[in-house]
N, C-alpha and C positions, 0 to 999 in steps of 0.2 A: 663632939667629933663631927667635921662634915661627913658628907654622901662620898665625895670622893677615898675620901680618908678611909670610912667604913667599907667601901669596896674593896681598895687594896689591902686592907687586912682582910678578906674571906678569901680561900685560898681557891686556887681555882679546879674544879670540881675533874677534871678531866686532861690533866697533864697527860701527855704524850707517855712517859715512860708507864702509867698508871694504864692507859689507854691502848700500850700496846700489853699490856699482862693482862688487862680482861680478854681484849680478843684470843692472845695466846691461848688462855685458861680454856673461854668457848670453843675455840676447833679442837684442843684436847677430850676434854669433854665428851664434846658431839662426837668425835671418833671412835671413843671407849665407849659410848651410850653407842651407838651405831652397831658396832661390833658386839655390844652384848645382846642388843634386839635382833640382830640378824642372827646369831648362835641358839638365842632362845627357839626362832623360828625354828631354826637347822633341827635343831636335836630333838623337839616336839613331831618335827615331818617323820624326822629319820627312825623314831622311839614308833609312832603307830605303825610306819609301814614294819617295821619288822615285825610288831606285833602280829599281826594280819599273815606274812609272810611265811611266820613259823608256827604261827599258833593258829589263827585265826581260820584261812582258807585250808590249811590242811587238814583242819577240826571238821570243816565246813564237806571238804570234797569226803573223808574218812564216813559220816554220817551219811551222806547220801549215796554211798556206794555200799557199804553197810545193808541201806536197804533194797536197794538192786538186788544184792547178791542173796537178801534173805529171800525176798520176791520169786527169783527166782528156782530157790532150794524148792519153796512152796510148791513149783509147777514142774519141778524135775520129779519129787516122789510123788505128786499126782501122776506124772508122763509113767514114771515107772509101772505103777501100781495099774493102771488100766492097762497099761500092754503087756501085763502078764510076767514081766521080765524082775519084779519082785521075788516070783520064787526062787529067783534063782542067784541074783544079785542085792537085794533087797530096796533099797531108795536109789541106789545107785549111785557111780562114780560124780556123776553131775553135783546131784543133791551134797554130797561130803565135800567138792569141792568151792560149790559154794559156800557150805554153812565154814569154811577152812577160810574163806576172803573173807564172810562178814565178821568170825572170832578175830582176826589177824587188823581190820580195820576199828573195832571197838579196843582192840587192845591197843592202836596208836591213839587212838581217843581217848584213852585215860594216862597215856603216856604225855603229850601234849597238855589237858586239863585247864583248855580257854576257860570253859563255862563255871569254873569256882568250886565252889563249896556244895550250889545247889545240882552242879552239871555232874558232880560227883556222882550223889546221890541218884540221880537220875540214870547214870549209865548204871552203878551197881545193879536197881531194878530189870533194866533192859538185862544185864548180863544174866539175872536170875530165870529171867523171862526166857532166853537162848537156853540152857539149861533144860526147864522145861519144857520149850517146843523140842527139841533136838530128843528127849524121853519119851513126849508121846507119839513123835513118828517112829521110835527102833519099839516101840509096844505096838502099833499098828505093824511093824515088816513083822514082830514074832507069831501075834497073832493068826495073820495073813499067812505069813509058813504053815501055820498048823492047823490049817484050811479052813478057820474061820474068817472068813471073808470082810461078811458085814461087820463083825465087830474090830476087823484091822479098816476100815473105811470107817467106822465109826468113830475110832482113835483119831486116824487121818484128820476126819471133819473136825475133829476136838483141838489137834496141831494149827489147821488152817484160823479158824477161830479165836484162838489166842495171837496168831500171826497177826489176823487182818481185823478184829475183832474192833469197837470202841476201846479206846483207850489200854490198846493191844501192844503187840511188839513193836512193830512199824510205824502206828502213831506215837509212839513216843520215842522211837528213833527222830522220825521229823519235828519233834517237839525239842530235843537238841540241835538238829540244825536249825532248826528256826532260831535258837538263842545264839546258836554260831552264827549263824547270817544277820541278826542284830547285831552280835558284837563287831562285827565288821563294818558295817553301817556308823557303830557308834566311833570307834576308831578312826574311823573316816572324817567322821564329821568334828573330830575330838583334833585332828591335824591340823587342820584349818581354821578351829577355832581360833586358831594363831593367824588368818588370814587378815584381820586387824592390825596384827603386829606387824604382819610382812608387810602391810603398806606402809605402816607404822615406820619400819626402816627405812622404805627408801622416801619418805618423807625428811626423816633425820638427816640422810644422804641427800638429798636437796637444800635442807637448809646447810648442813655443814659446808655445802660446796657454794653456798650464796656468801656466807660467811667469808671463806678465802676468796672470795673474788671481792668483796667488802674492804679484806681487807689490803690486796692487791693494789687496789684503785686510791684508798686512801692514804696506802705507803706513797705511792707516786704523785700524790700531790705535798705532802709533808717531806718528802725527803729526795725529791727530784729525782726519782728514780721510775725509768720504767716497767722494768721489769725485775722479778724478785724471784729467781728459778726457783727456789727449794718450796715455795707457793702453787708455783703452778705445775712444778711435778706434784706436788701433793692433789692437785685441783684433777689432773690425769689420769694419777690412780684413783682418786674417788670414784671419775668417770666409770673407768674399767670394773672399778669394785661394784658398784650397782648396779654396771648394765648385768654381770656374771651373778651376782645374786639373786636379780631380778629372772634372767632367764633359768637359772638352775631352779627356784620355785617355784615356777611355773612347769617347771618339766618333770619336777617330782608332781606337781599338784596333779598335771594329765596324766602321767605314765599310771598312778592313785586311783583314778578317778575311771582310766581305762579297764583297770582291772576288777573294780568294784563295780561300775555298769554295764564293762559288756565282759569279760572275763567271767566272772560268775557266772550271771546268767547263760554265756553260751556252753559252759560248764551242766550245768544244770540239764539246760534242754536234751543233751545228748544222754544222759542220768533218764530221767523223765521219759525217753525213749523206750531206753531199757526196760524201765520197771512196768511202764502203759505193758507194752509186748508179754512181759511174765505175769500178770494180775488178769491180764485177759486169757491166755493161757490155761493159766491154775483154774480162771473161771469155768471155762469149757469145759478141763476134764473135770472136775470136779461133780457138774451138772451131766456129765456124762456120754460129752461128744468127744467125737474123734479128733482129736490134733496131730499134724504134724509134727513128727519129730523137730525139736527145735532147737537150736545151736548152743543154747545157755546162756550163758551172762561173759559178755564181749568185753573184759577183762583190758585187751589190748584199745578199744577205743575210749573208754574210759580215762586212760592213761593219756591217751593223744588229745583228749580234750580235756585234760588238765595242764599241758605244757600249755598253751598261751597264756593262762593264767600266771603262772607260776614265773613265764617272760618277761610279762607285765608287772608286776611286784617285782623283781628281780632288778627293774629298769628306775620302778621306783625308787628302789634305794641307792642308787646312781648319784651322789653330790657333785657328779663332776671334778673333785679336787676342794674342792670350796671349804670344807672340812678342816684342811690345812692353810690355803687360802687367804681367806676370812683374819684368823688372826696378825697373819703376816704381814699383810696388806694395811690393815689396819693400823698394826704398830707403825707401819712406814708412812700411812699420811700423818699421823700422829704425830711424828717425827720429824717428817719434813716442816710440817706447819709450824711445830715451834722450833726449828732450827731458822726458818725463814722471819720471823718475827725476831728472835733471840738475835740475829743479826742486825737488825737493824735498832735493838733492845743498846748493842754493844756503842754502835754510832751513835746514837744520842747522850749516851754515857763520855763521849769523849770530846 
C-alpha cells in the first residue's frame, strides 16, 4: 500500500462535527464544574458565618458578661457589707441582680453549646461553683445578722476566693471563652479554607469564557459566520456571573473578617472595662477602704457593644441573591453555549 493510500485510510482525527461536540461537552462542563466550585464556596462561607452568628459570638459575648456580672456581684456584697447596709438588706439588690445576669447568661451558654462535649463539662463545674459562691455569701449575710461580724467577713473572704481564686469561678469562665473565641477564630479560618477554591472558580470562569471565545472565532472561520449570539450571550453572562461571585466573596470575606477583628475585640474592650472597675472595687473594700457607691454592672452598654458585632455577622451572611443566582445563571450559560454550537452542530449535518 503506498503513503498516500495509507493516509486516506486513517480517518481524520478531528472532523468538524466531532470538534464541535468536544468543545460543546468542554463549556458544559466547565459551567456545571463552575457552578459546583462556586456553590461549594457559597455554602462553606455561609455554613461558618452562621456558625459564629448563632453559636459562636453569642457563646463568646454570654461568657464574658457572665463574668462582668459575677465581678461585680463580688464588689456589690463587699459595697454592702462595709457600709453597714447588710443588716438590714443583706448583699443587696445589686448583688442578686447580678448573680440573676450571670445565672441567665450561663444558662444561654448551655442552651447554645459551641464548646461540645468538653464545653459541657466545663460549664456544669462553673454552674456548681455559682452554687457554692452564691451559699457562702447568704452564710456570711446570716452570720453578719447575728452579729458576728468577723466570721460573716470571713465567709465573705471564702466567697471572694473561690470567685477570684486560681483556678476559681472566673477563671474558668474565661477558660470558656477562650475556647469560644478559638472556636471562632477556627470557623474563620475554616471559611476560607475555601479561599483556594474561590480562586479556583473564577479561574474555571476564565477558562470557560476563553473557551467560548475559542470557540466563537473558530465557528467564524469554518462556517463564515461572524457572529454566533447564543455564544456570546453565554460569554455576557459569564462576565456578570464572576464579576457577582467575585464581588459577593469578597463581601462575605470583609463583613467575616470585620467582625472577627474588630467586632469582637471592640466587644471585649468595653467587657474589660467593666470587670477592671469591679475587681478593683471588690479589691478596696475588701482590704478595707472606703469606695464610692458604684453604679454596678452597665448591663445597657454591654448590649450596645454587642450590636456592631452582631451588624457585622449579620452582613456577613448577606449572599446578595447569588444563592439563587448561581444556579440559574449557570444553567443559562450552559444553555446557551450548547444551543450555540448545536446550531451550527445542525448546519453541518445538512
Amino acid at each position: 500500500m503506498s503513503v498516500a493510500l495509507a493516509a486516506r485510510a486513517v480517518p481524520r482525527r478531528w472532523s468538524t462535527p466531532r470538534w464541535l461536540w468536544t468543545v460543546l461537552a468542554a463549556a458544559v462542563g466547565l459551567a456545571v464544574l463552575s457552578w459546583l466550585a462556586a456553590t461549594a464556596v457559597l455554602v462553606g462561607s455561609r455554613s461558618a458565618v452562621s456558625s459564629v452568628k448563632d453559636g459562636g459570638a453569642p457563646a463568646y459575648v454570654s461568657a464574658r458578661t457572665a463574668h462582668a456580672a459575677l465581678s461585680d456581684a463580688d464588689r456589690a456584697a463587699w459595697q454592702s457589707f462595709r457600709s453597714g447596709a447588710a443588716q438590714l438588706i443583706g448583699p443587696g439588690q445589686q448583688f442578686r441582680d447580678d448573680l440573676t445576669t450571670a445565672s441567665d447568661n450561663l444558662a444561654h451558654l448551655a442552651e447554645l453549646d459551641f464548646g461540645g462535649a468538653t464545653g459541657r463539662d466545663l460549664l456544669r463545674a462553673v454552674n456548681a461553683q455559682v452554687v457554692t459562691y452564691q451559699g457562702l455569701v447568704e452564710q456570711a449575710d446570716a452570720t453578719y445578722r447575728e452579729g458576728l461580724e468577723k466570721l460573716g467577713y470571713a465567709y465573705l473572704s471564702y466567697a471572694s476566693d473561690l470567685l477570684r481564686g486560681d483556678g476559681g469561678l472566673l477563671s474558668r469562665i474565661d477558660e470558656i471563652a477562650r475556647r469560644d473565641l478559638h472556636g471562632i477564630d477556627g470557623e474563620r479560618d475554616s471559611a476560607w479554607a475555601g479561599r483556594g477554591l474561590a480562586l479556583g472558580t473564577a479561574v474555571i470562569g476564565a477558562v470557560l469564557l476563553a473557551v467560548l471565545g475559542y470557540a466563537q472565532v473558530s465557528m467564524a472561520r469554518r462556517f463564515r459566520r461572524l457572529v454566533n449570539l447564543p455564544l456570546v450571550a453565554a460569554s455576557a453572562v459569564l462576565v456578570g456571573l464572576v464579576v457577582w461571585t467575585s464581588t459577593t466573596f469578597l463581601h462575605i470575606d470583609h463583613a467575616f473578617a470585620d467582625a472577627s477583628n474588630a467586632g469582637v475585640p471592640a466587644f471585649d474592650r468595653t467587657m474589660r472595662t467593666q470587670i477592671r472597675g469591679a475587681d478593683v472595687g471588690a479589691g478596696k473594700l475588701r482590704a478595707g477602704h472606703n469606695v464610692p457607691q458604684a453604679g454596678g454592672l452597665d448591663v445597657a452598654a454591654a448590649d450596645k457593644a454587642q450590636r456592631p458585632l452582631e451588624a457585622k455577622l449579620a452582613d456577613a451572611t448577606d449572599t446578595r441573591g447569588l444563592d439563587v443566582g448561581l444556579p440559574l445563571l449557570s444553567l443559562a450559560i450552559a444553555g446557551l453555549a450548547a444551543l450555540g454550537l448545536w446550531i451550527r452542530l445542525r448546519e453541518y449535518r445538512r
